[in-house]
Residue, then its C-alpha position, 0 to 999 in steps of 0.5 A: x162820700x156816696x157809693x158813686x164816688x167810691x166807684x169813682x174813685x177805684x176807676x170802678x165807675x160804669x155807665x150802667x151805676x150813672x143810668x141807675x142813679x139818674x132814676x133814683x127817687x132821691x133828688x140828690x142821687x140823681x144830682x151826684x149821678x149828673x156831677x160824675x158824667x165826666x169822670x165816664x170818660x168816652x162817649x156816653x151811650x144812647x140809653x144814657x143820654x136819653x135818661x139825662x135828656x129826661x131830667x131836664x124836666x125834673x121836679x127838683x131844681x137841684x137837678x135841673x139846675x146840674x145842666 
């Protein structure tokens, strides 16, 4: 279990630990960040969107692959 599970699954989640995750330098921080959107719940923020929309351009397939 990673730390964003966790945060997951306490209900503890928020936008700012995805945005954090979506910019980590480990591929599979930003795959686990993308998987767990969802669970935000809401309408996600502008600045998030914009860091997703980034990714679409990733150099690791596993993240580009998320979509």
């Amino acid at each position: 279990m990673t730390a964003l599970e966790g945060l997951a699954g306490q209900g503890e989640l928020r936008e700012h630990h995805l945005i954090r995750a979506l910019r980590d330098r480990d591929e599979s921080v930003r795959q686990r960040g993308i998987a767990l959107i969802e669970r935000l719940g809401g309408r996600p923020s502008a600045q998030l969107l914009g860091v997703l929309r980034t990714l679409s351009t990733d150099r690791s397939a596993r993240v580009t692959s998320m979509r």
